[in-house]
C-alpha positions as CSV (number, residue, x, y, z in Angstrom):
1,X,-0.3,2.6,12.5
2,X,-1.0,3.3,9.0
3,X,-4.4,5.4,7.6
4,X,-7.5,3.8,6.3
5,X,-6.4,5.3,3.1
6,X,-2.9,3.6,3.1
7,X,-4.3,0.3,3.6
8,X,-7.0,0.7,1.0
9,X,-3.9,1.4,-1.3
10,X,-2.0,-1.3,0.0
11,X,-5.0,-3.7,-0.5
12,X,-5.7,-1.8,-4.3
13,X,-2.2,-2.8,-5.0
14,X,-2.2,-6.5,-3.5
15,X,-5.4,-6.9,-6.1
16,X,-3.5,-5.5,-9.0
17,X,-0.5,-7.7,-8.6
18,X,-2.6,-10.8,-8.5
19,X,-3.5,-9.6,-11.6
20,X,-0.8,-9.2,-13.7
21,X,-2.2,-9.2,-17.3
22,X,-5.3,-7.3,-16.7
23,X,-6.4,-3.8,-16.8
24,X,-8.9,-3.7,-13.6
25,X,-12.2,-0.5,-13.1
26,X,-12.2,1.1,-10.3
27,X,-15.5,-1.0,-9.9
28,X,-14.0,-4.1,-10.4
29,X,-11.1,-3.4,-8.1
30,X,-13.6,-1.8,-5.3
31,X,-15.4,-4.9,-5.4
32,X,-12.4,-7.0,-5.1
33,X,-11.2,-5.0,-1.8
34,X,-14.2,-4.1,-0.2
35,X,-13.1,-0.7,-0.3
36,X,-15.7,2.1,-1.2
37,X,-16.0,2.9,-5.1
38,X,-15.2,6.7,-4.8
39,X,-12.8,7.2,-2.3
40,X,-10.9,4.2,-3.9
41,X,-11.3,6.3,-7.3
42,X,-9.6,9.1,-5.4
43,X,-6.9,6.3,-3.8
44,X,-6.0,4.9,-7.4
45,X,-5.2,8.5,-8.6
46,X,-2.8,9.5,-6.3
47,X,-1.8,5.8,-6.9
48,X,-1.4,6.6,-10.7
49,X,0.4,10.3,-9.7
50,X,2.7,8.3,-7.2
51,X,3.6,6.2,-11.3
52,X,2.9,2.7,-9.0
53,X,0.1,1.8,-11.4
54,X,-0.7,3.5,-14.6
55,X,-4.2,4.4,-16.0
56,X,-6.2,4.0,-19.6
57,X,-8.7,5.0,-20.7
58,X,-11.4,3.3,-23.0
59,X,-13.3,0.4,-23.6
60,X,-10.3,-1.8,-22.4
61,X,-8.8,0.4,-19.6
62,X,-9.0,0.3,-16.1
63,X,-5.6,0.3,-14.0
64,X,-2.6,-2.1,-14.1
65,X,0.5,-2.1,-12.0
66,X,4.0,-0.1,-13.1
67,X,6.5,-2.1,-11.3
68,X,6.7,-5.4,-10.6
69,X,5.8,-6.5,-7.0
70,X,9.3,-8.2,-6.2
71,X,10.4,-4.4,-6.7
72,X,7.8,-2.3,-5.3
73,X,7.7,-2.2,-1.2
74,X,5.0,-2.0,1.0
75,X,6.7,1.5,2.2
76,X,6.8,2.8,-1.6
77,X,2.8,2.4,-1.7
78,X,2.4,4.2,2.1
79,X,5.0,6.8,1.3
80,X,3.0,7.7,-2.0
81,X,-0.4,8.0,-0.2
82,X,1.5,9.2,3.5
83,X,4.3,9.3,4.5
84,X,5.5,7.2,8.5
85,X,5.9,10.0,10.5
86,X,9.1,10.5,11.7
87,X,10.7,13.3,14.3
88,X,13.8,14.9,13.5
89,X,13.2,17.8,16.1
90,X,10.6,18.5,18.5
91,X,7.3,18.9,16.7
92,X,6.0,21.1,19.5
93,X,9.1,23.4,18.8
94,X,10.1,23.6,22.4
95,X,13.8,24.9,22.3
96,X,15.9,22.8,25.0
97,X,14.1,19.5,23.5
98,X,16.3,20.2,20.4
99,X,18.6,18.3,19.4
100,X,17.3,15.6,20.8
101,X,13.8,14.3,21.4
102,X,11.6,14.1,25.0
103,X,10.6,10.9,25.6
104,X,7.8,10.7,23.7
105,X,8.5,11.4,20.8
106,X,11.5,9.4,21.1
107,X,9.6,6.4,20.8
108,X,7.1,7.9,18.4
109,X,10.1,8.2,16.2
110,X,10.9,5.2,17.2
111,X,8.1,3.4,16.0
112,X,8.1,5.5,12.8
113,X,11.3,4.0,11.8
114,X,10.2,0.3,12.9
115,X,7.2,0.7,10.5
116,X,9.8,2.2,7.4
117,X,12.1,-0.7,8.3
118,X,9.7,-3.3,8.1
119,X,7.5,-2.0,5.5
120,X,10.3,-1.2,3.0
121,X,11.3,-4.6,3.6
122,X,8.4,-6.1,2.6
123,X,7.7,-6.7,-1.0
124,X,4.2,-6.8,-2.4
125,X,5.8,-10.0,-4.1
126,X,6.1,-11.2,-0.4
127,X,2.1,-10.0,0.3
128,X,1.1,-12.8,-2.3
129,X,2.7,-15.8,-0.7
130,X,0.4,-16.2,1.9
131,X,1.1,-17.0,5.7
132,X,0.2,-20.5,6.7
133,X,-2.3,-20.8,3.6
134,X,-3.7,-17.8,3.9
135,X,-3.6,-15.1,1.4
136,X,-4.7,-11.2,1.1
137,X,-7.9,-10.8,-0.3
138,X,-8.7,-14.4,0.0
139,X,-12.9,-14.4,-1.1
140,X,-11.5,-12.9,-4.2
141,X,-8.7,-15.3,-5.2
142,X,-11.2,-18.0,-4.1
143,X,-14.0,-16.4,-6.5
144,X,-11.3,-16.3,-9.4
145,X,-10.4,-19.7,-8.8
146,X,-6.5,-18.5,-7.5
147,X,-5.6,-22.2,-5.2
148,X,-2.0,-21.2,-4.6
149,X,0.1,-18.5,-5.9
150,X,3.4,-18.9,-6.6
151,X,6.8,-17.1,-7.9
């Protein structure tokens, strides 16, 4: 699966793009995930470094995405906070397991590229649709008064 850093990125980004003509804080964006003030501080930098949302400072600044979200991929946001793990050779380094894989990692790798495939094809455009009337970060669009979200 993905880290608990990964998905407080993913859900930091999700926020943002329901946003689209606001700077958010940190504070203001914490609050809206749930996701701890100062390791989403830490989150939002690597974020900013990754250039998939871009900083200000002063009295109006906060963060605001780069890209739009029928661009940017799920997989763009994990691969700037982690990258999938994949296995081109054996990770143990165990010589007759090379070229190939043991079973294992096989299907480690596998599932690796399952999660790029899916991820990268998965806009966070898509994220804001909602499933069945549901929608990320739901409190929060319900707090903000967000009924239905559309393209």
């Amino acid at each position: 699966m993905i880290s608990q850093t990964t998905e407080y990125a993913l859900r930091a980004v999700v926020f943002l793009a329901n946003r689209p003509d606001e700077s958010c804080t940190t504070v203001v964006i914490a609050e809206g995930t749930q996701v701890p003030t100062g390791y989403l501080a830490k989150v939002m930098h690597s974020l900013a470094r990754a250039g998939i949302v871009h900083s200000q400072r002063g009295p109006h600044g906060g963060f605001h995405l780069q890209a739009d979200p029928k661009d940017l991929t799920a997989l763009d946001v994990t691969e700037a906070m982690e990258p999938v793990q994949r296995f081109g050779k054996c990770p143990l380094g165990i010589e007759h397991h090379t070229p190939g894989l043991c079973p294992l990692h096989r299907v480690l790798d596998d599932i690796g590229a399952t999660m790029e495939e899916t991820l990268g094809k998965t806009t966070i455009a898509d994220l804001l649709k909602g499933d069945g009337g549901r929608i990320p970060l739901c409190k929060v669009a319900a707090d903000n008064d967000i009924h239905q979200i559309t393209d």
